[in-house]
PDB file of N, CA, C and O in Angstrom:
ATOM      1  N   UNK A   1      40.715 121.845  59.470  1.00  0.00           N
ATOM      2  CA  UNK A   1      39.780 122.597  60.279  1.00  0.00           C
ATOM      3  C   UNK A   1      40.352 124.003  60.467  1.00  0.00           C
ATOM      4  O   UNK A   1      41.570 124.177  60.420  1.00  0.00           O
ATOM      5  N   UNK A   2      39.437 125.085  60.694  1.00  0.00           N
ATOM      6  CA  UNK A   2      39.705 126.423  61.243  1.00  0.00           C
ATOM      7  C   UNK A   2      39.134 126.880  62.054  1.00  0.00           C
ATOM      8  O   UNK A   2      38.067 126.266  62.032  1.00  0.00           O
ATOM      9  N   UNK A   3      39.086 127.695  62.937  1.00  0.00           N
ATOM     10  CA  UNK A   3      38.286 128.549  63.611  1.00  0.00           C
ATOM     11  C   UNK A   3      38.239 129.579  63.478  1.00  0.00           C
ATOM     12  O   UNK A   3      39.248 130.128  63.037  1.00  0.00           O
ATOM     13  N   UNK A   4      37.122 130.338  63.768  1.00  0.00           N
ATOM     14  CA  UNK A   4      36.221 132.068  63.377  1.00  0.00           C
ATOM     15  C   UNK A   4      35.341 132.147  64.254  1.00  0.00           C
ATOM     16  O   UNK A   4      34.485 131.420  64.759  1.00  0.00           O
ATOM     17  N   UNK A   5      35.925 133.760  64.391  1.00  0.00           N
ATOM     18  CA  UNK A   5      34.981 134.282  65.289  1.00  0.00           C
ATOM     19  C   UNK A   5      35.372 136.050  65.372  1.00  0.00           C
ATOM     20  O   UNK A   5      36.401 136.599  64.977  1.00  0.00           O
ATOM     21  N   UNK A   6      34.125 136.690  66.047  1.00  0.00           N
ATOM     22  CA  UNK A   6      35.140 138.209  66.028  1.00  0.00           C
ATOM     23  C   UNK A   6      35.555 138.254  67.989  1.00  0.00           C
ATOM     24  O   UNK A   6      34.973 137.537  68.803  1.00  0.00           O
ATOM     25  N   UNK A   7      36.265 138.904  68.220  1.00  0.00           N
ATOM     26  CA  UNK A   7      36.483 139.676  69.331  1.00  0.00           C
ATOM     27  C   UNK A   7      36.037 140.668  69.450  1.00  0.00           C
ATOM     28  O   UNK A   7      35.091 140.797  70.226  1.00  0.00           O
ATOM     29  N   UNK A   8      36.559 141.807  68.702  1.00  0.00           N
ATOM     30  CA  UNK A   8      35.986 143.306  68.739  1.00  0.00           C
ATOM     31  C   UNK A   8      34.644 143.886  68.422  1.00  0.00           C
ATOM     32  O   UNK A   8      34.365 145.085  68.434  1.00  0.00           O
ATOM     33  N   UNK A   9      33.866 142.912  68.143  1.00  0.00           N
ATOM     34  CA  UNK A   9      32.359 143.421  68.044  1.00  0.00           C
ATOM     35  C   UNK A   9      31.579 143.425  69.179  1.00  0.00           C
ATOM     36  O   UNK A   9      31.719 142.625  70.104  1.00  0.00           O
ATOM     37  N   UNK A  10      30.798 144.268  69.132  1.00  0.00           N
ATOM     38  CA  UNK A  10      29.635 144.509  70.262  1.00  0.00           C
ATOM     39  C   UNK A  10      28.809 143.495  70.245  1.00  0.00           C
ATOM     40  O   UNK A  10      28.392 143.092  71.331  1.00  0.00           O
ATOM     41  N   UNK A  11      28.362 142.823  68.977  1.00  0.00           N
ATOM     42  CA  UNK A  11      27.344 141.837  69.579  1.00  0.00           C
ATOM     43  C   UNK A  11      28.507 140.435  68.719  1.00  0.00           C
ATOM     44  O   UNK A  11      29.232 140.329  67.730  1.00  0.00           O
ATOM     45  N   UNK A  12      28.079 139.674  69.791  1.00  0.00           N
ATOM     46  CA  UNK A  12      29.089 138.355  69.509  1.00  0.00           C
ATOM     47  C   UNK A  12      27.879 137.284  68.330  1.00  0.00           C
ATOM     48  O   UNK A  12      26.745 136.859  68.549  1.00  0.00           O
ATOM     49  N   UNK A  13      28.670 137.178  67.255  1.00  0.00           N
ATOM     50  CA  UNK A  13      28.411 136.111  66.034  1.00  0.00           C
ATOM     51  C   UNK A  13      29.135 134.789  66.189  1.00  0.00           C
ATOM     52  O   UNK A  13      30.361 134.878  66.121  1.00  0.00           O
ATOM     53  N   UNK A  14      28.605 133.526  66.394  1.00  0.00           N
ATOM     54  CA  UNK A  14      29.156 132.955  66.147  1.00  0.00           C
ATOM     55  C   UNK A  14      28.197 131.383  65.691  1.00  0.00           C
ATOM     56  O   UNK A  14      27.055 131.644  65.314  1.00  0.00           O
ATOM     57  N   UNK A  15      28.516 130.031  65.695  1.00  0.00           N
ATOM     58  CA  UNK A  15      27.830 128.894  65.187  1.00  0.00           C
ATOM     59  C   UNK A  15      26.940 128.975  66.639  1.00  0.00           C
ATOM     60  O   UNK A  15      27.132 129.729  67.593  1.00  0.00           O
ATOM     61  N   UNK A  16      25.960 127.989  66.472  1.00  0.00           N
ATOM     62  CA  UNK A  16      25.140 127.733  67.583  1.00  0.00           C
ATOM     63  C   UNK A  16      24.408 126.426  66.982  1.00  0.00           C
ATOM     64  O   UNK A  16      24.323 126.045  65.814  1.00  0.00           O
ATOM     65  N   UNK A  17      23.652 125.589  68.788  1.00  0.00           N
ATOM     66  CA  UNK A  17      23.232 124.630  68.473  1.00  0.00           C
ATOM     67  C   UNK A  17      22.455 124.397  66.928  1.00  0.00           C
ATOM     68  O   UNK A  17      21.617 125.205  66.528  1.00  0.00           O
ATOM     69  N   UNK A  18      22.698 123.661  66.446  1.00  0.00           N
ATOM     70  CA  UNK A  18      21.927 123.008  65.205  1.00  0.00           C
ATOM     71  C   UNK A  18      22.529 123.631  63.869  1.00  0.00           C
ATOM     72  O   UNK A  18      22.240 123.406  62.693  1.00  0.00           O
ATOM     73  N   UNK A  19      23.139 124.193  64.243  1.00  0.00           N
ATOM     74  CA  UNK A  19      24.082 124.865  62.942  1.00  0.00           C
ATOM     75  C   UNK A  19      25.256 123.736  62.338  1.00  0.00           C
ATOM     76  O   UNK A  19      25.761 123.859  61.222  1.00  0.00           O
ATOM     77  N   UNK A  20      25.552 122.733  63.199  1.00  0.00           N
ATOM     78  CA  UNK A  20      26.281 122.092  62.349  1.00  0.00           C
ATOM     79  C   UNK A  20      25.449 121.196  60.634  1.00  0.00           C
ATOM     80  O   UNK A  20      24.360 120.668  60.407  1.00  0.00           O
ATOM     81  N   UNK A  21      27.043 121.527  59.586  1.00  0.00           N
ATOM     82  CA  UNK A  21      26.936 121.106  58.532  1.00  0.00           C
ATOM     83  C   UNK A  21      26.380 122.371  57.278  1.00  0.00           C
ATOM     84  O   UNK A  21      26.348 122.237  56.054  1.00  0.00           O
ATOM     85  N   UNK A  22      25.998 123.548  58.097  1.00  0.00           N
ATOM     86  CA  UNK A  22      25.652 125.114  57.365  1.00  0.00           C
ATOM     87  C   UNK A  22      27.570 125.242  56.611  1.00  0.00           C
ATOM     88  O   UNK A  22      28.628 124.613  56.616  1.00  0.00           O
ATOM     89  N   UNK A  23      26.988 126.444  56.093  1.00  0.00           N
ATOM     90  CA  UNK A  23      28.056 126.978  55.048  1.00  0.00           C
ATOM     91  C   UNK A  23      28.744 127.936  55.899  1.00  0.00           C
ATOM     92  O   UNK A  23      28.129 128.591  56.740  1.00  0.00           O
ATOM     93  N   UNK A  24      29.973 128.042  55.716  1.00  0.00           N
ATOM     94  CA  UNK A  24      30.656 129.085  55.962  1.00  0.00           C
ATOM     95  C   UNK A  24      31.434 129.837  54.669  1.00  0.00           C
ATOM     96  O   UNK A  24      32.462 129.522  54.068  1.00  0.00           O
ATOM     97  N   UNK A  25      30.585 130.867  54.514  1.00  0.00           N
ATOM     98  CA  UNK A  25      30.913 131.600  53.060  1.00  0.00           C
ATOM     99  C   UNK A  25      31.606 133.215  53.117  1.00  0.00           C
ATOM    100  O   UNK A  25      31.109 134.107  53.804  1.00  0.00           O
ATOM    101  N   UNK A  26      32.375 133.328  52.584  1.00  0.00           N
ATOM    102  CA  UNK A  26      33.189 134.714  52.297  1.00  0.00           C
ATOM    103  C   UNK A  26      32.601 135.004  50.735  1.00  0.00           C
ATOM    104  O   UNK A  26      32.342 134.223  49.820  1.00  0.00           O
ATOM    105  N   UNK A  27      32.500 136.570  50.847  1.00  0.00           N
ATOM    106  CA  UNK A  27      32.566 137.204  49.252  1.00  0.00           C
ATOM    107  C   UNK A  27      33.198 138.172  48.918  1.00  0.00           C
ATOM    108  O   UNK A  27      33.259 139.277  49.456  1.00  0.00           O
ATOM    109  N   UNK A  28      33.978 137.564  47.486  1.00  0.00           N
ATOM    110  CA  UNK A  28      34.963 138.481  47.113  1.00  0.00           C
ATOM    111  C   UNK A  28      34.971 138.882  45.812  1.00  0.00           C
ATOM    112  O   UNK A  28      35.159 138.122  44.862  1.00  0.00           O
ATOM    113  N   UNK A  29      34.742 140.232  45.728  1.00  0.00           N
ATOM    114  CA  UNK A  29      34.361 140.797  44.686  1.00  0.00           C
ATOM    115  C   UNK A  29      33.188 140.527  43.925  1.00  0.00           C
ATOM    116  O   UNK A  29      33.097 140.616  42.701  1.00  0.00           O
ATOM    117  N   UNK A  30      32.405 140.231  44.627  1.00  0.00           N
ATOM    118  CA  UNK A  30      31.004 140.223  44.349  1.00  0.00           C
ATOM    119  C   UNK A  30      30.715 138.915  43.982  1.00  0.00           C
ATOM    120  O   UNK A  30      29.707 138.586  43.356  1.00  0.00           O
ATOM    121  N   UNK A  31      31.752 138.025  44.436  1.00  0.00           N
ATOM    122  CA  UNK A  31      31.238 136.149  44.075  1.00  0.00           C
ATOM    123  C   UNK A  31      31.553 135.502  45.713  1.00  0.00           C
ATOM    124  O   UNK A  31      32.392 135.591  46.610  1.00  0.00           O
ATOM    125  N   UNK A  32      30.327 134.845  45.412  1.00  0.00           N
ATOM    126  CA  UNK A  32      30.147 134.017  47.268  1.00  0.00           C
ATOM    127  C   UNK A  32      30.985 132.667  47.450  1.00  0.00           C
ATOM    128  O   UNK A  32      30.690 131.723  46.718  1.00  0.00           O
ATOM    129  N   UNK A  33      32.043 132.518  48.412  1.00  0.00           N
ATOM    130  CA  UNK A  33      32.704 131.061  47.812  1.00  0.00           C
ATOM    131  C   UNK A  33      32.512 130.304  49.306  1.00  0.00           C
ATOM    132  O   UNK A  33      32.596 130.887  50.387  1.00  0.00           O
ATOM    133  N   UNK A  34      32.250 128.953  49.125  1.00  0.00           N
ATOM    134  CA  UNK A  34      32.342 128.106  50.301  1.00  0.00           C
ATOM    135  C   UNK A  34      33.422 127.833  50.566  1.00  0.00           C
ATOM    136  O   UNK A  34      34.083 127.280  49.687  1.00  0.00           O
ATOM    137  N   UNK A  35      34.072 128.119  51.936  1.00  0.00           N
ATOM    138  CA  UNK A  35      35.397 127.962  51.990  1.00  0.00           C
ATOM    139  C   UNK A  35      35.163 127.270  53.354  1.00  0.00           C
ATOM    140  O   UNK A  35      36.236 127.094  53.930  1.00  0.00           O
ATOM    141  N   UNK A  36      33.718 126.668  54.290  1.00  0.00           N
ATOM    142  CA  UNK A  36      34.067 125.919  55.628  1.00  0.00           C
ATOM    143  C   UNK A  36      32.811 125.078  55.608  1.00  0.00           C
ATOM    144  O   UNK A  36      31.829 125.590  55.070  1.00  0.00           O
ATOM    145  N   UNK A  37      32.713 124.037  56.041  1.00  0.00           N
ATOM    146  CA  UNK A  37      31.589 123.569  57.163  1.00  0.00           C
ATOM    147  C   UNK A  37      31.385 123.746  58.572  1.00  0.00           C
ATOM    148  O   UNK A  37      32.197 123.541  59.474  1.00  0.00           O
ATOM    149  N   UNK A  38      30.176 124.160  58.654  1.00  0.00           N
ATOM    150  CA  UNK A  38      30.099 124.406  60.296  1.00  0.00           C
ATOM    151  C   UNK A  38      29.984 122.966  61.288  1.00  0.00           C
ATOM    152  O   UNK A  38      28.926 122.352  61.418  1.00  0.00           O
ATOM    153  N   UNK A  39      31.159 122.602  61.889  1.00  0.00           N
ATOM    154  CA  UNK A  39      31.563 121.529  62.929  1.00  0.00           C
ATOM    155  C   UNK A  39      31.315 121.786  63.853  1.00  0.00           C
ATOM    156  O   UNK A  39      30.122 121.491  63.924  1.00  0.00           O
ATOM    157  N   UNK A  40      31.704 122.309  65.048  1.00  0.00           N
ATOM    158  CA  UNK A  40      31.477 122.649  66.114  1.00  0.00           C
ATOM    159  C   UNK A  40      32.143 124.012  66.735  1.00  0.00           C
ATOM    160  O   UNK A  40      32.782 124.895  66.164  1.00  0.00           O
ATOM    161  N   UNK A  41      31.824 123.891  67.886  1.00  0.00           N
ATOM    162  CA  UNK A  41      31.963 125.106  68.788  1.00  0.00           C
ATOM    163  C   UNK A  41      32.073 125.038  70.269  1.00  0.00           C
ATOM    164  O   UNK A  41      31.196 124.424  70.878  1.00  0.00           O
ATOM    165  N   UNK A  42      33.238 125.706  71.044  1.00  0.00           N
ATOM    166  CA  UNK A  42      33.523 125.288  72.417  1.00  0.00           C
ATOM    167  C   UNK A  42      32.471 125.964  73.021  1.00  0.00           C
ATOM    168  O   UNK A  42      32.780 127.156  72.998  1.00  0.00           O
ATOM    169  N   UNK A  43      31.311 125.810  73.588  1.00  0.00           N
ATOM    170  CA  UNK A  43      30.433 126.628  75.019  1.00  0.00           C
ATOM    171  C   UNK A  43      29.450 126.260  74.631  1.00  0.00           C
ATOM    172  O   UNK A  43      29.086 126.270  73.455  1.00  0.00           O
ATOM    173  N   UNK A  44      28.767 125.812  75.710  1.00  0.00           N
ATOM    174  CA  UNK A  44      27.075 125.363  75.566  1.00  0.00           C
ATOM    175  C   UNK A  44      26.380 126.294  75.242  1.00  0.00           C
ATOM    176  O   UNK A  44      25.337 125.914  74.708  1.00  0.00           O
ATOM    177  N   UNK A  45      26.499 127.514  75.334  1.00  0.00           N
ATOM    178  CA  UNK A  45      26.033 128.952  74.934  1.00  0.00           C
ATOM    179  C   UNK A  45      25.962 129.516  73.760  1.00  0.00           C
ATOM    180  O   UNK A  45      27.102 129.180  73.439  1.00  0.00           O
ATOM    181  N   UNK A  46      25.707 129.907  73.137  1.00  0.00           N
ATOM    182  CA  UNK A  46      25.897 130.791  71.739  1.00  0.00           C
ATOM    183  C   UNK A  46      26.480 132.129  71.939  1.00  0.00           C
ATOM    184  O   UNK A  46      26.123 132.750  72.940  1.00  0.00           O
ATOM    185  N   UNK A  47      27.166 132.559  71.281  1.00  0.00           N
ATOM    186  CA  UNK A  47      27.345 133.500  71.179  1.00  0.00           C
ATOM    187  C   UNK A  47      28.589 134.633  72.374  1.00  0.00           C
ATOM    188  O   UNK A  47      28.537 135.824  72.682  1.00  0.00           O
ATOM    189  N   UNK A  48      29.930 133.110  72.870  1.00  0.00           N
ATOM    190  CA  UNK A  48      30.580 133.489  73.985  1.00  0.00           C
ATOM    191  C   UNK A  48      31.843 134.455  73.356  1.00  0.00           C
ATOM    192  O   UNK A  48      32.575 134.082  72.439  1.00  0.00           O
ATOM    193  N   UNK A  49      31.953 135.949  74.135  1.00  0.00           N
ATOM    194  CA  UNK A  49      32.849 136.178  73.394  1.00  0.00           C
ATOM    195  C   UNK A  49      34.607 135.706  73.833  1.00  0.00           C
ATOM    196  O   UNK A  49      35.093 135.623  74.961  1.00  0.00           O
ATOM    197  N   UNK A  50      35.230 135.471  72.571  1.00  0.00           N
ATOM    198  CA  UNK A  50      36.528 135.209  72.966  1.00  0.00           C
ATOM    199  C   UNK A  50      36.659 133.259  73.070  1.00  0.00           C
ATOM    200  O   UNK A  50      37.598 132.493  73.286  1.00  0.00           O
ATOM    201  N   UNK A  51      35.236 133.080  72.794  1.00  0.00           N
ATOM    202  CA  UNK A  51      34.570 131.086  71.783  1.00  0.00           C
ATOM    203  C   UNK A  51      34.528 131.544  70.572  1.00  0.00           C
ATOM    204  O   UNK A  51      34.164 132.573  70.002  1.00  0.00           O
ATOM    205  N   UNK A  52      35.285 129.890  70.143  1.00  0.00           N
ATOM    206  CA  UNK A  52      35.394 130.579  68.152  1.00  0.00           C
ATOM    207  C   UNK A  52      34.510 128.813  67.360  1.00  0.00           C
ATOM    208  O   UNK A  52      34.747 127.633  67.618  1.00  0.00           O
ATOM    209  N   UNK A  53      33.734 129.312  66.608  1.00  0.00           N
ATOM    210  CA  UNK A  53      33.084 128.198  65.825  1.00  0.00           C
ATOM    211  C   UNK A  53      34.247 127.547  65.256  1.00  0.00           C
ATOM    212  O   UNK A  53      35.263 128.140  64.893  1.00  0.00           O
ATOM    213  N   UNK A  54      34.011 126.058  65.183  1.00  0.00           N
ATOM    214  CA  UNK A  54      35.031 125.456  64.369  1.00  0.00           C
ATOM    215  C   UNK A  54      34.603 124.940  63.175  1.00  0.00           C
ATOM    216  O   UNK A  54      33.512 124.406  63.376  1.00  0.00           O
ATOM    217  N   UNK A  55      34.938 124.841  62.015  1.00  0.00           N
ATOM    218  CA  UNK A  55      34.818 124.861  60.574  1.00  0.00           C
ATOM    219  C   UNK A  55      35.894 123.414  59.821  1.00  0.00           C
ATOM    220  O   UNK A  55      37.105 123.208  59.890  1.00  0.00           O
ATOM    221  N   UNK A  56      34.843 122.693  59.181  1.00  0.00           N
ATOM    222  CA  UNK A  56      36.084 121.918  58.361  1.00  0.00           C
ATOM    223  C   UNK A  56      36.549 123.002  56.696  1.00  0.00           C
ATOM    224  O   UNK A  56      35.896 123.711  55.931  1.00  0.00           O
ATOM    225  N   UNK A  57      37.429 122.745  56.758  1.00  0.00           N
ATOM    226  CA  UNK A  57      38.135 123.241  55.575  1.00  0.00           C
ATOM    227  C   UNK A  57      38.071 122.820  54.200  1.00  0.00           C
ATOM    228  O   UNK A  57      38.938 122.132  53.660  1.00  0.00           O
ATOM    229  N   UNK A  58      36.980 123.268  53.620  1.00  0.00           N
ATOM    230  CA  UNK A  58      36.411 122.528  52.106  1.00  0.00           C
ATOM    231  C   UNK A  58      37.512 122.531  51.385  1.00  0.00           C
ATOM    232  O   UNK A  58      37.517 121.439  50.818  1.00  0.00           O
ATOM    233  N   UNK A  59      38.794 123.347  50.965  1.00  0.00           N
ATOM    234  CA  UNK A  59      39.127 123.216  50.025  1.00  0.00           C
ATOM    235  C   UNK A  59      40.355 122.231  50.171  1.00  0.00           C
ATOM    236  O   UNK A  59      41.315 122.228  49.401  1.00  0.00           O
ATOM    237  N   UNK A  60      40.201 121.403  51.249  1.00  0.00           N
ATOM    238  CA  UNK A  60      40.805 120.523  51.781  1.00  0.00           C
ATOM    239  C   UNK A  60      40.613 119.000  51.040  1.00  0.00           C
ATOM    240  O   UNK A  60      41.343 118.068  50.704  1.00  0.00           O
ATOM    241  N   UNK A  61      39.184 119.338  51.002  1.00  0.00           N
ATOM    242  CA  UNK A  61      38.523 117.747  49.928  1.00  0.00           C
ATOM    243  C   UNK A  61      38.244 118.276  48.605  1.00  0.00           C
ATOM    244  O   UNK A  61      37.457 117.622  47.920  1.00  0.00           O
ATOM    245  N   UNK A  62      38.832 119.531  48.025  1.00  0.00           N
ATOM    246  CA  UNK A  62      38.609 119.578  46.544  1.00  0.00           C
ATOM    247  C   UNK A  62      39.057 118.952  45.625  1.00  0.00           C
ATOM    248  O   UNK A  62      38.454 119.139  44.569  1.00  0.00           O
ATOM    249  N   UNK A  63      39.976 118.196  45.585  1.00  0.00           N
ATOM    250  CA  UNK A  63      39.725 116.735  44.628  1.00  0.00           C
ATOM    251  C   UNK A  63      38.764 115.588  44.694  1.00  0.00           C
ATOM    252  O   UNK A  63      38.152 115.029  43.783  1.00  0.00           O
ATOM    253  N   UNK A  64      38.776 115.354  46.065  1.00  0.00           N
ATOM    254  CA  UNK A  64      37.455 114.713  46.374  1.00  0.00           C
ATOM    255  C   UNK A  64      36.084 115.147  45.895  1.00  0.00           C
ATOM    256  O   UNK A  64      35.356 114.327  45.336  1.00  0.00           O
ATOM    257  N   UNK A  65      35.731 116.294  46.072  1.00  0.00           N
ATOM    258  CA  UNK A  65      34.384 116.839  45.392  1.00  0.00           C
ATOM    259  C   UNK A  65      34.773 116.675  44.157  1.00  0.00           C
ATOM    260  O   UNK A  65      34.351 115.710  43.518  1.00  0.00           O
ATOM    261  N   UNK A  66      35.384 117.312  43.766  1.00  0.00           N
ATOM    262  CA  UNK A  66      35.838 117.155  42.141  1.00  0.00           C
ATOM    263  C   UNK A  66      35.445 115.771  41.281  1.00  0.00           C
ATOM    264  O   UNK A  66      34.618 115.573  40.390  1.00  0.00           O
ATOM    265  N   UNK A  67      36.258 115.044  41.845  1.00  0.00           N
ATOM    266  CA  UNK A  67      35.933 113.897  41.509  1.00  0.00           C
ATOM    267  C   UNK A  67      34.671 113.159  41.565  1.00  0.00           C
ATOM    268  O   UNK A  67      34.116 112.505  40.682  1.00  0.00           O
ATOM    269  N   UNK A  68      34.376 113.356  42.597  1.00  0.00           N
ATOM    270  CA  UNK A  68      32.771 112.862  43.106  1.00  0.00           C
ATOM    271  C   UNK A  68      31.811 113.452  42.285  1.00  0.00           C
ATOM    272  O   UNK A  68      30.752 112.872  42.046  1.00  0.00           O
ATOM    273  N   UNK A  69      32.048 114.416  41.886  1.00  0.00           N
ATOM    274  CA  UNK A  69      30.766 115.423  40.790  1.00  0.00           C
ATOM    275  C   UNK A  69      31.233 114.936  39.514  1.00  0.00           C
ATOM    276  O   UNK A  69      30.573 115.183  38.505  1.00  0.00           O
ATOM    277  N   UNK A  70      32.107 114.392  39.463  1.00  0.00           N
ATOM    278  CA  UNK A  70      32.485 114.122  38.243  1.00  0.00           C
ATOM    279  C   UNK A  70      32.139 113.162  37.381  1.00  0.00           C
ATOM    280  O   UNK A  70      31.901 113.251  36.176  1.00  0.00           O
ATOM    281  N   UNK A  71      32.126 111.894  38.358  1.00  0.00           N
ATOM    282  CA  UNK A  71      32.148 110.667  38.051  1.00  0.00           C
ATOM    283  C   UNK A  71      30.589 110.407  37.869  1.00  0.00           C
ATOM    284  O   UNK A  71      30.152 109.712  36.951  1.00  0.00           O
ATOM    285  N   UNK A  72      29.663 111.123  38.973  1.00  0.00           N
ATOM    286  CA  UNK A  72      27.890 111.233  38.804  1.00  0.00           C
ATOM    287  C   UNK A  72      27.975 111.911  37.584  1.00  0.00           C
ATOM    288  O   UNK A  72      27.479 111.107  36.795  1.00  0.00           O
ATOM    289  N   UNK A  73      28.261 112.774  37.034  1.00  0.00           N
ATOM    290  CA  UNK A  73      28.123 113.325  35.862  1.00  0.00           C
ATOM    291  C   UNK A  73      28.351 112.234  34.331  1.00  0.00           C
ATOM    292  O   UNK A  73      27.753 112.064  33.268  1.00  0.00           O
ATOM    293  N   UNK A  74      29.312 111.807  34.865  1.00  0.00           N
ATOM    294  CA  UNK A  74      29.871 110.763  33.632  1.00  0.00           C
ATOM    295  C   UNK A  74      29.145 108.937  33.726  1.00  0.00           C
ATOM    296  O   UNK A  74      29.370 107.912  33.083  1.00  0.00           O
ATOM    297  N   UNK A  75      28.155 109.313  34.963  1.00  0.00           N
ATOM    298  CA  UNK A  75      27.198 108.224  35.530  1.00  0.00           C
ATOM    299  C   UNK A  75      28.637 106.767  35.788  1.00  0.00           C
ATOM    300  O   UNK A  75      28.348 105.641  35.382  1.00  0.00           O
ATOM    301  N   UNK A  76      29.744 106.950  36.312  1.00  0.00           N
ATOM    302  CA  UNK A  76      30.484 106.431  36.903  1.00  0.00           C
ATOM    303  C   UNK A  76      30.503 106.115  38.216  1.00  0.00           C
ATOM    304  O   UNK A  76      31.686 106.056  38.552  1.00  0.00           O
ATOM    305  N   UNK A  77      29.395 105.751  39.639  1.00  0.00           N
ATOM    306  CA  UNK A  77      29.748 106.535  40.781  1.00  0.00           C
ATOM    307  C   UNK A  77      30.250 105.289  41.608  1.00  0.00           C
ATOM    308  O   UNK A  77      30.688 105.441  42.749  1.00  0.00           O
TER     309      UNK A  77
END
């Protein structure tokens, strides 16, 4: 797991109700990569500043996906 969020911005970004299981995506150099799932978040509120969304860590189960796409592919599942 990780957490994200900004501090220094004027308007506060962060997960909110019903957002769990969305993407949490960075882009670098002009390619979009999934690097979280949206889990949860401390405050009944949206948008608290100095509350950070919490994220599972995809590249945590990348053998797992790996494998799993793999084996449907090779009609193994």
């Amino acid at each position: 797991m990780f957490c994200a969020g900004y501090d220094d911005q004027p308007v506060v970004m962060d997960t909110c109700e019903g957002d769990s299981g969305g993407p949490f995506v960075v882009e670098l150099r002009g390619t979009w990569y999934l690097v979280g799932i949206v889990s949860w978040s401390h405050q009944s509120k949206c948008g608290v500043p100095g509350r950070y969304g919490f994220y599972t860590k995809v590249n945590n189960y990348n053998e797992w996906i790996l494998d799993t796409v793999n084996s449907r592919r090779s009609g193994t599942s």
